[in-house]
N, CA, C and O atoms as a CHARMM CRD file, in Angstrom:
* protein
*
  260
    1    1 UNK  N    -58.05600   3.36800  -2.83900 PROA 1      0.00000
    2    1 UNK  CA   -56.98200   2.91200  -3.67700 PROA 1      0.00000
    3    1 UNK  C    -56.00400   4.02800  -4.03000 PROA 1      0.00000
    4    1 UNK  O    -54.86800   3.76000  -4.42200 PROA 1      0.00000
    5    2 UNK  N    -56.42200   5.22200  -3.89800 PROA 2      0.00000
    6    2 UNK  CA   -55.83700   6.41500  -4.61400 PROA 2      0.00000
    7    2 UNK  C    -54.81400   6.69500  -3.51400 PROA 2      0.00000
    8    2 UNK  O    -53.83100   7.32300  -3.90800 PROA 2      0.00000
    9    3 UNK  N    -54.83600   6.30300  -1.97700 PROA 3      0.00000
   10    3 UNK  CA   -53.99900   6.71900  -0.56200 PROA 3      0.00000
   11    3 UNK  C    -52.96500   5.69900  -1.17000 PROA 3      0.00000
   12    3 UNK  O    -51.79900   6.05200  -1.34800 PROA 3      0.00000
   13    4 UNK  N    -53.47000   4.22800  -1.53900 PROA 4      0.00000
   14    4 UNK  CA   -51.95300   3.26800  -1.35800 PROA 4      0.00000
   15    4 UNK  C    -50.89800   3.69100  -2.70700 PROA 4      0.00000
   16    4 UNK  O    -49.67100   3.66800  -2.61200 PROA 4      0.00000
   17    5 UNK  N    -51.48600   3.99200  -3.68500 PROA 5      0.00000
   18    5 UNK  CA   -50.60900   4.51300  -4.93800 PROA 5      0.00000
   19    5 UNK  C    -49.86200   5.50700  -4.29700 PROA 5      0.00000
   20    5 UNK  O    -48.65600   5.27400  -4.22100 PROA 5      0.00000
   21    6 UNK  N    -50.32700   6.71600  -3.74200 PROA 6      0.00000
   22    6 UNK  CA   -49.52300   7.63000  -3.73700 PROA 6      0.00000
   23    6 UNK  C    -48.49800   6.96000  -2.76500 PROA 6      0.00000
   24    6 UNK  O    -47.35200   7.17800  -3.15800 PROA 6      0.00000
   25    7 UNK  N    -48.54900   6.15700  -1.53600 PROA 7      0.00000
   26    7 UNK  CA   -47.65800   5.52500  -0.57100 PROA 7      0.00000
   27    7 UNK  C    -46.61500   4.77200  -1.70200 PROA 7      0.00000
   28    7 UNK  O    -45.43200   5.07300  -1.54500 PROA 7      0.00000
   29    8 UNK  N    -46.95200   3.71800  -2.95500 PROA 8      0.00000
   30    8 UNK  CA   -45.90800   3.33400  -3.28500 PROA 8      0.00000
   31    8 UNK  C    -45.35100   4.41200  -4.61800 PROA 8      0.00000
   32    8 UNK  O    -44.57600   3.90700  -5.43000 PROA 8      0.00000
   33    9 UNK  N    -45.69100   5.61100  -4.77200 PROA 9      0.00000
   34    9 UNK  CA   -45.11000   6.52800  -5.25600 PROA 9      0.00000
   35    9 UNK  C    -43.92800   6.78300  -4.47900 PROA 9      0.00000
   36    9 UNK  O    -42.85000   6.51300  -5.00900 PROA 9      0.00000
   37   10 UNK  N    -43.94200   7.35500  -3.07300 PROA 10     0.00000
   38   10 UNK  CA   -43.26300   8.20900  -2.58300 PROA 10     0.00000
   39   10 UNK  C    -42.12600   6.90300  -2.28200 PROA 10     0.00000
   40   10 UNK  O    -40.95100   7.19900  -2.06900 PROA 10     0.00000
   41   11 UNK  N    -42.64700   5.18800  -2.28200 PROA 11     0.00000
   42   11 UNK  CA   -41.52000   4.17000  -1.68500 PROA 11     0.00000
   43   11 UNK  C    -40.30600   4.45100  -2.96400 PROA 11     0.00000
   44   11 UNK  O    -39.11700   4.50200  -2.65000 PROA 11     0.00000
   45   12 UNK  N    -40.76200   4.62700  -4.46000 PROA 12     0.00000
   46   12 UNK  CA   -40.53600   4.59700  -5.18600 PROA 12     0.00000
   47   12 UNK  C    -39.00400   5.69600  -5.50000 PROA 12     0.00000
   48   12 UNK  O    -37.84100   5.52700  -5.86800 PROA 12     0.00000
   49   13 UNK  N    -39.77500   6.69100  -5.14100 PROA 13     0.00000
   50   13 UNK  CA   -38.94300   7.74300  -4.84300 PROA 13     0.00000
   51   13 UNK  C    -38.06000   7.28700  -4.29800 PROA 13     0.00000
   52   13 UNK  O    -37.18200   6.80400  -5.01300 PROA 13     0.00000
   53   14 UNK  N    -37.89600   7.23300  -2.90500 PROA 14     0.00000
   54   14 UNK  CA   -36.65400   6.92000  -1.90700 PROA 14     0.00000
   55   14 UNK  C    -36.01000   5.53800  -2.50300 PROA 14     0.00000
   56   14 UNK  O    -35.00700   5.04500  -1.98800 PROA 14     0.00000
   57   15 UNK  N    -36.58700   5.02800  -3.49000 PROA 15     0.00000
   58   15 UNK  CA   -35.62500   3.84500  -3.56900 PROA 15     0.00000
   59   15 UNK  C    -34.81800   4.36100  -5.15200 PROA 15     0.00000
   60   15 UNK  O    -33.89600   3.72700  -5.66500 PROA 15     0.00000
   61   16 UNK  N    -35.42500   5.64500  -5.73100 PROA 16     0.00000
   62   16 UNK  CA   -34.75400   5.65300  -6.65300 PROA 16     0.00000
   63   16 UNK  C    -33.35500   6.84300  -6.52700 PROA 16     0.00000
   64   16 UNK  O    -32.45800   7.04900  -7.34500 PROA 16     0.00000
   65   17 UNK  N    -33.56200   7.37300  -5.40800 PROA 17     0.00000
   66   17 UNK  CA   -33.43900   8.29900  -4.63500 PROA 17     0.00000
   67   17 UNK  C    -31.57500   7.73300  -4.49200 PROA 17     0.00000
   68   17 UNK  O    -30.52100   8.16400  -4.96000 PROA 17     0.00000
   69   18 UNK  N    -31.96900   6.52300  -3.54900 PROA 18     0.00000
   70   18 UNK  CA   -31.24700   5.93200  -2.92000 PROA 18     0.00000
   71   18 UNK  C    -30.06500   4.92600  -3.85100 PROA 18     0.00000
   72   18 UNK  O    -29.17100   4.37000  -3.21300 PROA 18     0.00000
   73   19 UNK  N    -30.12700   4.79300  -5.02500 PROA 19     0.00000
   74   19 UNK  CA   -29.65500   4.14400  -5.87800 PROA 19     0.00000
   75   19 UNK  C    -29.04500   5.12000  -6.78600 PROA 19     0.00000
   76   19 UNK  O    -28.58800   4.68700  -7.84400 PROA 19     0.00000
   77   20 UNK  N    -29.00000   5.86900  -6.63500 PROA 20     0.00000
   78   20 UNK  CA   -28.07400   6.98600  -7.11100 PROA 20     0.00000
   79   20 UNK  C    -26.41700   7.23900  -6.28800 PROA 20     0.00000
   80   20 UNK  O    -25.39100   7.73100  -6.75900 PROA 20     0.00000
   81   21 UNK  N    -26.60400   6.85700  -5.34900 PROA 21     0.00000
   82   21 UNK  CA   -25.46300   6.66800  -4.61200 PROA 21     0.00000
   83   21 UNK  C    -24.81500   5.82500  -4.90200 PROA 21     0.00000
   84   21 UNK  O    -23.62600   6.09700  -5.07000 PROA 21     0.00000
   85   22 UNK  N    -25.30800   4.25600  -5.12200 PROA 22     0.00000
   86   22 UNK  CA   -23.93900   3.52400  -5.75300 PROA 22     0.00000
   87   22 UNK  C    -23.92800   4.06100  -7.07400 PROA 22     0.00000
   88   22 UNK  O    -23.22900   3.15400  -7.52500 PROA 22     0.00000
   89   23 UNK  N    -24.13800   4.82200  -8.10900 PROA 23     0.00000
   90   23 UNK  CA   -22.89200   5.28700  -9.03500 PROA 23     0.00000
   91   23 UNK  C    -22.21000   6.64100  -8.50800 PROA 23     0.00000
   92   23 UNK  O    -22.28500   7.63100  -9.23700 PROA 23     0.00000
   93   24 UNK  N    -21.84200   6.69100  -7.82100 PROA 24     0.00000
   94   24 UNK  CA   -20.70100   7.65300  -7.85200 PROA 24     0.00000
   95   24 UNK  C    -18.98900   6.73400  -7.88300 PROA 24     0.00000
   96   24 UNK  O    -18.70400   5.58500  -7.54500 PROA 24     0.00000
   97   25 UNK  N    -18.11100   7.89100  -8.45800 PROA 25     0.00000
   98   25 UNK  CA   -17.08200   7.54600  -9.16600 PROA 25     0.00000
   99   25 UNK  C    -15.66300   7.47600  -7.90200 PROA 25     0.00000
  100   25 UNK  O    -15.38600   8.56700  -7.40400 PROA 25     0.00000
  101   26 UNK  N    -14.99800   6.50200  -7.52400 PROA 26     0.00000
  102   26 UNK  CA   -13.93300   6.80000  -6.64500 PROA 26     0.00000
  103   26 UNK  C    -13.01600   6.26100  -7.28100 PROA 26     0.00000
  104   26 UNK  O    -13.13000   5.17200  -7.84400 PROA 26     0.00000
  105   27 UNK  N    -12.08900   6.89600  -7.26600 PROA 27     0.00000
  106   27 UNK  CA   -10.53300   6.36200  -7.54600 PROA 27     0.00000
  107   27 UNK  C     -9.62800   6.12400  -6.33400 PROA 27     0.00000
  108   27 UNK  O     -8.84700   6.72600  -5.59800 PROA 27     0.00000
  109   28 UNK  N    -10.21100   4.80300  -6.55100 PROA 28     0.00000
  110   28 UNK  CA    -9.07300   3.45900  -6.01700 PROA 28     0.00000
  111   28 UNK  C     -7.53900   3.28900  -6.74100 PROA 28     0.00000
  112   28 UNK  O     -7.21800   3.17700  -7.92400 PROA 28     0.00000
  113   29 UNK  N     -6.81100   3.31900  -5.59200 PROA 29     0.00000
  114   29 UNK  CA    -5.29100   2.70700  -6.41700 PROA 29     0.00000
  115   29 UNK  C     -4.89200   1.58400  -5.40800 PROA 29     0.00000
  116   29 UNK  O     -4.20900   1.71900  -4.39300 PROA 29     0.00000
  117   30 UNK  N     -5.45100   0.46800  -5.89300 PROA 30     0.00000
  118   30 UNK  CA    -5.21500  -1.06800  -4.62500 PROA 30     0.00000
  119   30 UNK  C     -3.85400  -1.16000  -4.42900 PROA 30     0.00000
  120   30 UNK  O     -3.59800  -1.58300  -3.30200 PROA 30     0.00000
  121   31 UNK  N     -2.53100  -0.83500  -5.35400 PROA 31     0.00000
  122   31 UNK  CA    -1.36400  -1.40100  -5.25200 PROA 31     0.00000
  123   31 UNK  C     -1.25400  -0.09100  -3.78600 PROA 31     0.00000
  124   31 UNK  O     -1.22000  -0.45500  -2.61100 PROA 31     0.00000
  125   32 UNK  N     -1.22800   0.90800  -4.07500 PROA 32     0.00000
  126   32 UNK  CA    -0.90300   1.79700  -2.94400 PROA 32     0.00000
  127   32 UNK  C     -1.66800   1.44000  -1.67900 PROA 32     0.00000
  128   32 UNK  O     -0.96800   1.41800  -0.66700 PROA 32     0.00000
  129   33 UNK  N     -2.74800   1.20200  -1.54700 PROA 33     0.00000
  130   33 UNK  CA    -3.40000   0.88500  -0.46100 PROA 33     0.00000
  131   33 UNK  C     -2.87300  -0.59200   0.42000 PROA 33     0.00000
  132   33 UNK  O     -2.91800  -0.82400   1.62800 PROA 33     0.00000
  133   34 UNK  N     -2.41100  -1.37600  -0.63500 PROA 34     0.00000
  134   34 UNK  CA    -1.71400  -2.62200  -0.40300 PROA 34     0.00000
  135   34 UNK  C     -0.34800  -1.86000   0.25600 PROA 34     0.00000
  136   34 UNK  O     -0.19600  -1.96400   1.47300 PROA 34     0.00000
  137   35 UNK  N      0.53800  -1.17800  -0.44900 PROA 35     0.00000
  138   35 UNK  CA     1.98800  -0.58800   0.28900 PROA 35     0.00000
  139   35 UNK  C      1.66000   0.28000   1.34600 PROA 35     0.00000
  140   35 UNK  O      2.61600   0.52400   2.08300 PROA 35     0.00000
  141   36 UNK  N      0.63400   0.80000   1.63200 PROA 36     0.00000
  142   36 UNK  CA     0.31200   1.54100   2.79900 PROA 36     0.00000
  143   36 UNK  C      0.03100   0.46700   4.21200 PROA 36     0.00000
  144   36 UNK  O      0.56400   0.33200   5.31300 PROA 36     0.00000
  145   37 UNK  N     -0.93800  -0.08000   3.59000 PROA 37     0.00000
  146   37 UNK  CA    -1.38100  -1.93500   4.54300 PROA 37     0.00000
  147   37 UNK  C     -0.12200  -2.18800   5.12300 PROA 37     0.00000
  148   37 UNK  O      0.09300  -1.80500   6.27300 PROA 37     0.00000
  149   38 UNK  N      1.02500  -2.98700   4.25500 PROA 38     0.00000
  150   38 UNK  CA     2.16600  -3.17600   4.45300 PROA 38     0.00000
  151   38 UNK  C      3.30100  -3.02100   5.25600 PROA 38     0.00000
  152   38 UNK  O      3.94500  -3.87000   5.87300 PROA 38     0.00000
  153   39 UNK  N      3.48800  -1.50800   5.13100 PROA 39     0.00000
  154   39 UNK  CA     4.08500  -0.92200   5.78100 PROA 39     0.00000
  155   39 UNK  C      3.51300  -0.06700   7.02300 PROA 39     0.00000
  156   39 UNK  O      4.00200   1.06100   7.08900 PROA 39     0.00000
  157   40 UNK  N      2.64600  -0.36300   7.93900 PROA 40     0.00000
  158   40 UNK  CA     1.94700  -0.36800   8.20500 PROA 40     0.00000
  159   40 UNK  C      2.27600  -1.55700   9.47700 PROA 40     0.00000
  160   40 UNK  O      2.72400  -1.45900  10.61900 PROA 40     0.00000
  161   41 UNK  N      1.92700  -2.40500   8.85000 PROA 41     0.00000
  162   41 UNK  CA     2.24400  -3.74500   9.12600 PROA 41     0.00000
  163   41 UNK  C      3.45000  -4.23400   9.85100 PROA 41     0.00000
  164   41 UNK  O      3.55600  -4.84900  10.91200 PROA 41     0.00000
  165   42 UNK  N      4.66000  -3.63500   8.67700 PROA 42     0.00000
  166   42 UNK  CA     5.95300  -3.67200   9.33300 PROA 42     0.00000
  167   42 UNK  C      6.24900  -2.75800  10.71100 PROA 42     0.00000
  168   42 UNK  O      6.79600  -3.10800  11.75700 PROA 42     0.00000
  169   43 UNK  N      5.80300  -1.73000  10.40700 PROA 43     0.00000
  170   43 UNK  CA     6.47200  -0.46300  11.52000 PROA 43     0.00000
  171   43 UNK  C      5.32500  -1.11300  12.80600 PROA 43     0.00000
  172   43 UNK  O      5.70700  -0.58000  13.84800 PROA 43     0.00000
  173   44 UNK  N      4.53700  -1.70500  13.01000 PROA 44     0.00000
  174   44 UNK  CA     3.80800  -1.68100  14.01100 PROA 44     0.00000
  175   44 UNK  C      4.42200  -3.38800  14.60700 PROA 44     0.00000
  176   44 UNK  O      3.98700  -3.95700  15.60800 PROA 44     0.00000
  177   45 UNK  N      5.43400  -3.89000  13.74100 PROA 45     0.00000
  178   45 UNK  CA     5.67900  -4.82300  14.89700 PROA 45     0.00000
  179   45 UNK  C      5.27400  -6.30400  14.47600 PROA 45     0.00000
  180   45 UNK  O      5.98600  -7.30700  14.50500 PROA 45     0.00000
  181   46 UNK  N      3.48600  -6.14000  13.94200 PROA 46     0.00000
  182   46 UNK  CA     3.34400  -7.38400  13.57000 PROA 46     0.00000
  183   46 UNK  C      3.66500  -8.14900  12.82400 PROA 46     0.00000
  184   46 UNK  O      3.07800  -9.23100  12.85800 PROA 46     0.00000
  185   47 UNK  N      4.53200  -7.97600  12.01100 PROA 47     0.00000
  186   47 UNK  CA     5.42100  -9.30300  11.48900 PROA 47     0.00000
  187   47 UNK  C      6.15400 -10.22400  12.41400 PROA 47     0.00000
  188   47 UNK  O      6.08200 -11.44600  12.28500 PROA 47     0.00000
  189   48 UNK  N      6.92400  -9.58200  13.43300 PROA 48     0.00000
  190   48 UNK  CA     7.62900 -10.53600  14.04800 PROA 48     0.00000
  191   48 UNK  C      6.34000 -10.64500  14.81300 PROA 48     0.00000
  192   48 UNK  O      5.99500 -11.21000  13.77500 PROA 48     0.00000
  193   49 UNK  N      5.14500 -10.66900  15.69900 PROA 49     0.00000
  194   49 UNK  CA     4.56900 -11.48200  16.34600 PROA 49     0.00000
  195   49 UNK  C      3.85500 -12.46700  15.24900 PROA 49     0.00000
  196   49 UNK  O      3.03700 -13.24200  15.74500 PROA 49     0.00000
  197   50 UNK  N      4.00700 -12.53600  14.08300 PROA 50     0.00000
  198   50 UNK  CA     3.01700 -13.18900  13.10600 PROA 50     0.00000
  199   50 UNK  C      4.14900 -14.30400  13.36900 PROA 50     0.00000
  200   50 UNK  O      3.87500 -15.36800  13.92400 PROA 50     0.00000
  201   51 UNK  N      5.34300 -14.00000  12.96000 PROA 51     0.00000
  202   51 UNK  CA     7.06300 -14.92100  12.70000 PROA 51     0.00000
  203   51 UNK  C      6.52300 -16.19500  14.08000 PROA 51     0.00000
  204   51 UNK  O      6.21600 -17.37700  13.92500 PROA 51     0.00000
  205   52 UNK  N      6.59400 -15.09800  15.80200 PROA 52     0.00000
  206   52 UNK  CA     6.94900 -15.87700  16.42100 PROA 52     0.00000
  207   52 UNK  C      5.95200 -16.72700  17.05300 PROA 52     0.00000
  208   52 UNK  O      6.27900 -17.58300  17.87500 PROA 52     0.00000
  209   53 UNK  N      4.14800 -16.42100  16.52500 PROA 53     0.00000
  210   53 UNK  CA     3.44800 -16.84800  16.83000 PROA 53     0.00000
  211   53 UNK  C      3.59400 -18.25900  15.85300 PROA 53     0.00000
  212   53 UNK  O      3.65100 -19.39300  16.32600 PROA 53     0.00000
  213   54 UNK  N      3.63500 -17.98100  14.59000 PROA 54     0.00000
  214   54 UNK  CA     4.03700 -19.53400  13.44200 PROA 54     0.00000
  215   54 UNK  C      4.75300 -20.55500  14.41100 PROA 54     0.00000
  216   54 UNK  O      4.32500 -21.59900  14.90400 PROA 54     0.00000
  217   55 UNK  N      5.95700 -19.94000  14.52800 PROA 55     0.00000
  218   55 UNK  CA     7.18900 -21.00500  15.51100 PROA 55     0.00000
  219   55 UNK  C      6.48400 -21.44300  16.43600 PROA 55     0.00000
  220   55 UNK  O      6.38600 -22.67000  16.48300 PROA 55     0.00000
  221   56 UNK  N      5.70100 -20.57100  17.55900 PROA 56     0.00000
  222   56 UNK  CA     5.22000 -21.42700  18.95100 PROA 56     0.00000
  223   56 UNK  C      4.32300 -22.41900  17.98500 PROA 56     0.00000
  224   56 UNK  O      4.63900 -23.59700  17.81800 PROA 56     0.00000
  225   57 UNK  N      3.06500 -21.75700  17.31000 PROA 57     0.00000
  226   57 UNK  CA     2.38400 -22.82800  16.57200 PROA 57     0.00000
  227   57 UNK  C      3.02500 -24.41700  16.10500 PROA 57     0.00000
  228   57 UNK  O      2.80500 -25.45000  16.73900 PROA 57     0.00000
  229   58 UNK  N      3.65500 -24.34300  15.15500 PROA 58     0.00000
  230   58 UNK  CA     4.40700 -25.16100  14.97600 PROA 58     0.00000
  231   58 UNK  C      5.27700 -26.23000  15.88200 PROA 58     0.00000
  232   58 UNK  O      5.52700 -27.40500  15.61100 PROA 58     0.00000
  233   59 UNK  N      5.67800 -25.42700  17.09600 PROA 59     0.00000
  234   59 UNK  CA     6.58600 -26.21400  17.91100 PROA 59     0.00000
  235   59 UNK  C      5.49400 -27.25000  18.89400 PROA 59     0.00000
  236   59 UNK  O      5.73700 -28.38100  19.31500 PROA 59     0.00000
  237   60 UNK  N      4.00900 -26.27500  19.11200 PROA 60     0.00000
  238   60 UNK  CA     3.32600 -27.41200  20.02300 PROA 60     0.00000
  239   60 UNK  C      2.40800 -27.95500  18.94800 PROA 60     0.00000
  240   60 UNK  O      1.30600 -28.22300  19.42700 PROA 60     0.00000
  241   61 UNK  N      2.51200 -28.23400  17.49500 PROA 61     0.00000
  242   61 UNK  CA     1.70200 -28.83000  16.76300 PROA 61     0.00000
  243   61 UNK  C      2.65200 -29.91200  16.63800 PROA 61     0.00000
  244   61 UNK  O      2.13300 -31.00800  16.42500 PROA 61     0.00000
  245   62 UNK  N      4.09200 -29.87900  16.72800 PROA 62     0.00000
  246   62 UNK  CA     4.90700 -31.19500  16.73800 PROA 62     0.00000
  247   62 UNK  C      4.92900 -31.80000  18.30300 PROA 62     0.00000
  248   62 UNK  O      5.02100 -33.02200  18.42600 PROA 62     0.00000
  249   63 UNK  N      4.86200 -31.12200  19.26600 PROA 63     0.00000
  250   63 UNK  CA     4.69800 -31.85800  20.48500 PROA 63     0.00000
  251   63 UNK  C      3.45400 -32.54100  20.60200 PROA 63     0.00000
  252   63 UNK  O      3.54100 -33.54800  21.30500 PROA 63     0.00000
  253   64 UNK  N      2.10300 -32.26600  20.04200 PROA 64     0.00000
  254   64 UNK  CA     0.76800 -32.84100  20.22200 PROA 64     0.00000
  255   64 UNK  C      0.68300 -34.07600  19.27300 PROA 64     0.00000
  256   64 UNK  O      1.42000 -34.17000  18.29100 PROA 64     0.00000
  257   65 UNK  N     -0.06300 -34.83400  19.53900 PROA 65     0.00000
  258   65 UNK  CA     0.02700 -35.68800  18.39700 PROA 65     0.00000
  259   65 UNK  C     -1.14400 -35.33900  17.17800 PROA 65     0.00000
  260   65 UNK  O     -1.17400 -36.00300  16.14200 PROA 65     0.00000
């Protein structure tokens, strides 16, 4: 009995071990990460394939019944 204690000692450990990591502290700023996303977004183009993919969408969702 004295081998399995020490085994869930040491599980114990690594799990307390391991839970120390989610509190650490990051500073997030979502609005910037959102204007970075964004622009981002724009300079690479995909807006107008988002624009002209809607239109084709649209144009064979009115041709189909």
């Amino acid at each position: 009995m004295i081998y399995n204690a020490n085994i869930l000692d040491l599980l114990e450990i690594k799990i307390l071990s391991s839970c120390q990591l989610l509190a650490q502290q990051v500073d997030v700023n979502l609005w910037s990460d959102v204007q970075k996303a964004w622009s981002n977004f724009i300079e690479c183009g995909q807006l107008w394939a988002l624009l002209v993919g809607l239109v084709i969408g649209w144009m064979v969702k009115s041709i189909l019944p």
